[in-house]
C-alpha atoms as one frame of an Amber mdcrd trajectory, in Angstrom:
protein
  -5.679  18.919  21.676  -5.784  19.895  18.212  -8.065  18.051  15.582  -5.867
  17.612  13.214  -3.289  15.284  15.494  -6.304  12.739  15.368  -6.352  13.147
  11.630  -2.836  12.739  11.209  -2.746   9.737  13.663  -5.695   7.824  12.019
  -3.953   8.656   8.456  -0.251   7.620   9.674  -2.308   4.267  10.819  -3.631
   3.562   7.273  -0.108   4.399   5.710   1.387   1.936   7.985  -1.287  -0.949
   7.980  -1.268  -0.417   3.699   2.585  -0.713   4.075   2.387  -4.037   5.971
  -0.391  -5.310   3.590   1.542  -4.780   0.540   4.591  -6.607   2.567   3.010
  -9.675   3.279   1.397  -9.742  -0.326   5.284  -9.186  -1.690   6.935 -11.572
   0.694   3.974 -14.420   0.345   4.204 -14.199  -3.430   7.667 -13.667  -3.906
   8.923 -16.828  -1.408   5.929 -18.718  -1.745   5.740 -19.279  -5.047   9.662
 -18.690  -6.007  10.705 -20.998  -3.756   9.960 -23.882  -5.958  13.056 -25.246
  -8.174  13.207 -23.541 -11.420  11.744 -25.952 -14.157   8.472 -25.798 -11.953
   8.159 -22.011 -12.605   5.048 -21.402 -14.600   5.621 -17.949 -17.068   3.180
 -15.018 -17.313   4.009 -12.801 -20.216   7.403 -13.640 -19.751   7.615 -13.463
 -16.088   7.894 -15.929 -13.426   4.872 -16.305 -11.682   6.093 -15.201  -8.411
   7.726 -11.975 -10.158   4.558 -11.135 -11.956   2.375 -11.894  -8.858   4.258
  -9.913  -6.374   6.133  -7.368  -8.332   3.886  -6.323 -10.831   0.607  -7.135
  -9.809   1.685  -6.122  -6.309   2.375  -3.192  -7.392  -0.763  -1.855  -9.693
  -3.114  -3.581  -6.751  -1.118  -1.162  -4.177  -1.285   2.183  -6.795  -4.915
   1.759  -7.060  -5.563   1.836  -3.276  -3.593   4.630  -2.662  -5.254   6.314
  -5.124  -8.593   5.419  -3.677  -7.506   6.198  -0.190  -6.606   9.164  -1.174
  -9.494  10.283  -2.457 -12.195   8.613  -0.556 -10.599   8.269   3.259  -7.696
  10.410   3.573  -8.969  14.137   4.554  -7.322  17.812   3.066  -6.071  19.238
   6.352  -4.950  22.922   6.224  -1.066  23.347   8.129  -2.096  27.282   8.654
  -3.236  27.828  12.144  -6.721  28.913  13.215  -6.963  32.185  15.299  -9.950
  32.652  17.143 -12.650  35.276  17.634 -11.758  36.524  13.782
């Protein structure tokens, strides 16, 4: 079996597990704290809470680790195919 299948299987793994993270950070933000009735809502610059929590903050919190995933986990693979004996 080729090396790179257990590359691309680990990596597909973090893509999905980071996927269901920033899900249930969304979804537990967004319904958890918007689910109140409106005259509760507390405002960060100008956002709901929930919003800012899940939308925004979700958001930079998710950009940062796929930046560091990127380039501290995730490996360079090469697609070109390896002859041998050359």
């Amino acid at each position: 079996m080729d090396p790179r299948f257990k590359i691309a299987h680990r990596e597909a793994l973090i893509g999905v597990g980071l996927a269901i993270a920033h899900f249930i950070w969304w979804f537990g933000f967004a319904y958890g704290l918007g689910s109140r009735p409106v005259e509760e809502y507390a405002y960060i610059l100008g956002f709901p809470d929930w919003f800012f929590y899940s939308c925004i903050v979700g958001f930079i919190l998710i950009c940062v680790t796929v930046i560091v995933l990127a380039k501290f986990v995730l490996k360079d693979v090469s697609f070109e195919e390896e002859e041998e004996g050359l």
